[in-house]
N, C-alpha and C positions, 0 to 999 in steps of 0.2 A: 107647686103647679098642679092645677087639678086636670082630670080626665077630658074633661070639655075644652080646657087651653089648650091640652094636649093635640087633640082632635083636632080643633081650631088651627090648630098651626101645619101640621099634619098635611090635613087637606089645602091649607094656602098655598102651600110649596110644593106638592105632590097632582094638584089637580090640573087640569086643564084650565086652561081660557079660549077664547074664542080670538079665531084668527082675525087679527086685522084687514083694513082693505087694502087693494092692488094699488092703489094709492102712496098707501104709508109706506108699504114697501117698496116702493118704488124710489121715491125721498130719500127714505133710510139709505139707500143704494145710493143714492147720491151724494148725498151727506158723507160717507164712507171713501167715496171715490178721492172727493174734495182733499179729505183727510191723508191719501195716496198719493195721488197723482202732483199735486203742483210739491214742489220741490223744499219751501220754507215749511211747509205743515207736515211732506214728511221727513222733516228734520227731526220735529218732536214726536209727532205720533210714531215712527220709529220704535220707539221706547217700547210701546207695548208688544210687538212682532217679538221684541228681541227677551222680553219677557217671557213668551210662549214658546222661543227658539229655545229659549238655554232652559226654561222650562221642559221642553221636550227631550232634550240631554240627560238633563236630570232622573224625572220618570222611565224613563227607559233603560236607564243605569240600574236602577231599585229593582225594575220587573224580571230583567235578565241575573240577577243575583251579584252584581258589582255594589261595592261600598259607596257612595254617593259621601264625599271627603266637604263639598259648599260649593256655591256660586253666585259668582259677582255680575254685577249689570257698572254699566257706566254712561258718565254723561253725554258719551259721543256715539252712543248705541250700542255699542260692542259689550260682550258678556263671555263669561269663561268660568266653564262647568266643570268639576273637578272626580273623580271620583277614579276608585282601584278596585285591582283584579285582575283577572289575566289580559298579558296587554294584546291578545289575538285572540283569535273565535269570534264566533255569531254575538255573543254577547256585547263585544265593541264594536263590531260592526254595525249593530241596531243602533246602540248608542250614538255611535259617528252619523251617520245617516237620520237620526231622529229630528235634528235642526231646523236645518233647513224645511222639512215636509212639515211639522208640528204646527205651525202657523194655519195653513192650509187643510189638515187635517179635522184641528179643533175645528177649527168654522165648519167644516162638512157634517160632524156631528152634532154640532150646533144647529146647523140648519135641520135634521135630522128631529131634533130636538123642539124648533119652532113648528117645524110643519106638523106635529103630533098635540101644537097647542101648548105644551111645556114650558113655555116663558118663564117663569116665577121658579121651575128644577132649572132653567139652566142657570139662572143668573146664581142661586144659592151654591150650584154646582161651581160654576167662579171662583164663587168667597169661597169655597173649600180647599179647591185645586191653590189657591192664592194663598191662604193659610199656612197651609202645607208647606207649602215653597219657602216661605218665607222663614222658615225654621234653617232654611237650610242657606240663605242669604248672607254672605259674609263681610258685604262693605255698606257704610251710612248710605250712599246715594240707593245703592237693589233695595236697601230696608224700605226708606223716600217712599220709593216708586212703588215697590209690591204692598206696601199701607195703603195708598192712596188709593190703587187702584183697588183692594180689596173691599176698602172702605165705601168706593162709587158703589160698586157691584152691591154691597151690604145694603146702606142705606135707600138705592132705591128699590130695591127689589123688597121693604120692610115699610116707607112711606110712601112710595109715592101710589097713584093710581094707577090702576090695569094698562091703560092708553098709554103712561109713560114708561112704565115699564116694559112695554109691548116695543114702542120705538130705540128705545134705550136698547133692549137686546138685539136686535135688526140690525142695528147698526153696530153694533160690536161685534154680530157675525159677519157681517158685508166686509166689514174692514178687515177678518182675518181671511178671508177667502181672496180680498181683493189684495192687501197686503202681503199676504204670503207670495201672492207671484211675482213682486217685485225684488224684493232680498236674491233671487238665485239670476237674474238680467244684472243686476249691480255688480255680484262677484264675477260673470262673466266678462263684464266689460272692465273689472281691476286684474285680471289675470290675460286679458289682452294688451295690457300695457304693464304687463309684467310683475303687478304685483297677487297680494294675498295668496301665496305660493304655497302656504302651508294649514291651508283653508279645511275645510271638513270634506270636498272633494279628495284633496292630495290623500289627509290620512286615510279615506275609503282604499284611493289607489294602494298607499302601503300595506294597506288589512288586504286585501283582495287581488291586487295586481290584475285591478280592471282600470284601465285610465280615469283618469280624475275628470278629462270632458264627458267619459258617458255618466259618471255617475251626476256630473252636474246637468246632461241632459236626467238624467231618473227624475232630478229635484224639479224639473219642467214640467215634465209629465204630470207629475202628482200634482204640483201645484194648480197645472192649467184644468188637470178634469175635475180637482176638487172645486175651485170655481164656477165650472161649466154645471157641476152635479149638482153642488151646493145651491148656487144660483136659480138652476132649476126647482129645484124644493121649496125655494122661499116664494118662487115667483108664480108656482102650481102648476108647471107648464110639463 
């Protein structure tokens, strides 16, 4: 590979592009919602929240110094992140707590990310985060899904044009800012009817001996302003 390809690729992935119109953004935000809100789409698209959830288990295991042991995804959304080290301290705590917010989070740096022009770093930034993951993936369907998705992220962010690339990431950030707020309204309404009892709230509560409702309000919080923030960013407002 010579010096010029070098450059050449360098600058694809590293440079700027020029922001879309209020438009497309606007779409993209719809298109995202679509993918949320009615109840058979987020059967599926599901999938991906819960990739960046146990994704975010994950990573945050690694940074606070716990062993990261795999993690599965499954066909019914649910996913379970595995990893050792001492079973108390800030270190699980982060871990515990990194779920549910991770969704929501990524998209605010994503957007972060759009509004500075960046399209083309964040989608590569994807396939890398996806890469990674996927090493650490332990059943056929997480393999499935973390390929496939990697492979969207890969492929257009390598062919397609600026425009689609441009929409394509929009709406992959919409839908985790928009996605992320729904997962922690679901748990609340399965723990008012009694169940998922031993949820990523509960074990905070065990780590902390702060109740498991405030900390599933925290997961409100973050998610509601990462929205509102993120949101803002995309929308230039």
């Amino acid at each position: 590979m010579d010096t010029d390809h070098i450059t050449d690729v360098w600058s694809r992935v590293f440079g700027t592009q020029s922001a879309p119109s209020l438009w497309l953004v606007i779409a993209t935000g719809v298109v995202a919602l679509a993918a949320v809100a009615p109840h058979p789409a987020w059967r599926l698209s599901r999938n991906a929240v819960t990739i960046a959830h146990e994704g975010g288990h994950g990573l945050i295991a690694l940074l606070t110094g716990r062993r990261l042991d795999g993690i599965r995804l499954h066909s019914d959304t649910s996913g379970l992140t595995v990893s050792r080290g001492r079973p108390t301290g800030i270190g699980m705590v982060l871990t515990a707590a990194a779920g549910y917010t991770a969704p929501s989070l990524l998209g605010l740096a994503g957007a972060a990310l759009l509004a500075t022009g960046h399209i083309t770093a964040l989608l590569w930034g994807a396939t890398a985060l996806l890469i990674a993951m996927l090493v650490m993936i332990r059943n056929a369907y997480g393999v499935l899904t973390v390929v496939l998705a990697g492979a969207a992220f890969f492929l257009i962010s390598w062919l397609t044009t600026p425009d689609v690339q441009a929409a394509f990431a929009y709406v992959v950030v919409w839908f985790l800012l928009l996605g992320g707020v729904r997962p922690p309204f679901e748990l609340m309404g399965k723990r008012r009817r009694g169940g998922a009892m031993d949820s990523d709230p509960d074990q905070l509560a065990r780590l902390t001996h702060i109740p498991a409702a405030a900390w599933l309000g925290v997961f409100h919080v973050v998610t509601l302003l990462s929205l509102i923030g993120g949101g803002s960013r995309l929308l230039d407002v």
